[in-house]
C-alpha positions in Angstrom: 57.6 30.7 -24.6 60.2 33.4 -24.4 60.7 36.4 -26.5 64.6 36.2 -26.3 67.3 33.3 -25.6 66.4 30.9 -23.0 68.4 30.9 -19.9 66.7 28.1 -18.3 64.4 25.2 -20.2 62.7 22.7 -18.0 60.8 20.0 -19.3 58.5 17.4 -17.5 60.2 18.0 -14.3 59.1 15.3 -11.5 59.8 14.3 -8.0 58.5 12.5 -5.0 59.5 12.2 -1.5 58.2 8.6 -0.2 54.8 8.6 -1.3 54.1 12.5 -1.4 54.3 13.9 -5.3 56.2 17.3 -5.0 56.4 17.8 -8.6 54.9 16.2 -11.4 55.3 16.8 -15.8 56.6 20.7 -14.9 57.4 22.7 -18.0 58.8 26.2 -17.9 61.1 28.5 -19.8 62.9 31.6 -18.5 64.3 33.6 -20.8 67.2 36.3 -20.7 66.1 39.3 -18.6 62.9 37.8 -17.3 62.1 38.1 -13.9 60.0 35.0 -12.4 58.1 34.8 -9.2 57.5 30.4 -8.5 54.2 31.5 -6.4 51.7 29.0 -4.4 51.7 27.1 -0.9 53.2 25.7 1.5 54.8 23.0 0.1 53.6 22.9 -3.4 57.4 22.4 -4.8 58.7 25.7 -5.9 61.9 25.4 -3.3 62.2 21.7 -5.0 62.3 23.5 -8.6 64.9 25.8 -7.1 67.0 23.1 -6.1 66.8 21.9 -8.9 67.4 24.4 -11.1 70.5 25.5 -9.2 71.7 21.9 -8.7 71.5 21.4 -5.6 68.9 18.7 -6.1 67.9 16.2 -9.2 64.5 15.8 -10.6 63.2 11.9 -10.2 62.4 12.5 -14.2 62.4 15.1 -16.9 65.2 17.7 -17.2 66.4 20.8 -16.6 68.8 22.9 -19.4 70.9 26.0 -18.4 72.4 28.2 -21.1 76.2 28.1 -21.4 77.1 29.9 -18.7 74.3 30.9 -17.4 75.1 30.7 -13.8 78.6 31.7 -14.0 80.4 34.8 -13.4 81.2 37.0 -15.9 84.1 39.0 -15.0 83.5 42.4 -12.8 80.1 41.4 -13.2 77.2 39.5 -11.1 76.4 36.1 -11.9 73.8 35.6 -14.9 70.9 33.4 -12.8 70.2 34.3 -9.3 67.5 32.7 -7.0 66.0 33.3 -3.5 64.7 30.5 -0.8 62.0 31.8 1.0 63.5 31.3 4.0 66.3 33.6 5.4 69.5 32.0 5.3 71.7 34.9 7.1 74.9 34.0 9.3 74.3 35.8 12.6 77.9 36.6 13.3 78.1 38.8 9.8 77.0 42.2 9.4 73.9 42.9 7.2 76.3 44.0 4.6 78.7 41.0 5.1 75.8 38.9 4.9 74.6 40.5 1.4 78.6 40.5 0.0 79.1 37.2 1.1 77.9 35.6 -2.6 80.0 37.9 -4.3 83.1 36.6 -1.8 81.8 32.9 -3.1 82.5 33.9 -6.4 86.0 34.6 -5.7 85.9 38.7 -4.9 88.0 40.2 -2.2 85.8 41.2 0.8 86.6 45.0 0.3 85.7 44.5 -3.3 82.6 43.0 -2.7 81.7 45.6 -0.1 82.7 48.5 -2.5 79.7 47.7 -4.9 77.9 48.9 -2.5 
């Protein structure tokens, strides 16, 4: 249980692939300004949770609740839910700061504002 308001609230999260359980009754809340680390092996289902939490995937059961807005961007500012796969995901033909502007550009920033943050 968090300390402040929740950001995320997942509740008996589950999902299979064919007969392999990735996921099964998974509870969790984040709450504003945590920080979370999804640790554990190979395949244990924290990329699934990711996917799901970013919709990019749906649970076979259970649900997942965002806050309003909770990953949208707030004017001249970053976006309020961020995640990282653990694999690289990096276009080869951008630079390494391209590459790290490029979800700012997503969000609808000009290239040379994106790059000027940093």
């Amino acid at each position: 249980m968090t300390d402040g308001a929740k950001v995320v609230e997942i509740g008996g999260v589950s999902k299979q692939f064919g007969q392999t359980t990735a996921l099964e009754g998974i509870d969790l809340e984040i709450g504003e300004r945590e920080f979370v680390s999804l640790i554990g092996p190979s395949g244990c289902g924290k990329s699934t949770l990711l996917r799901f939490i970013s919709g990019l995937d749906k649970p076979r059961s259970g649900s997942i609740e965002l806050s309003p807005g909770a990953n949208e961007a707030e004017p001249n500012a970053r976006t309020k839910l961020a995640f990282v796969f653990q694999d690289a995901q990096l276009l080869p033909w951008r630079s390494v700061l391209d590459n790290v502007a490029l979800p700012l550009e997503l969000q609808g920033s000009s290239r040379s504002q994106a790059l000027s943050l940093f």
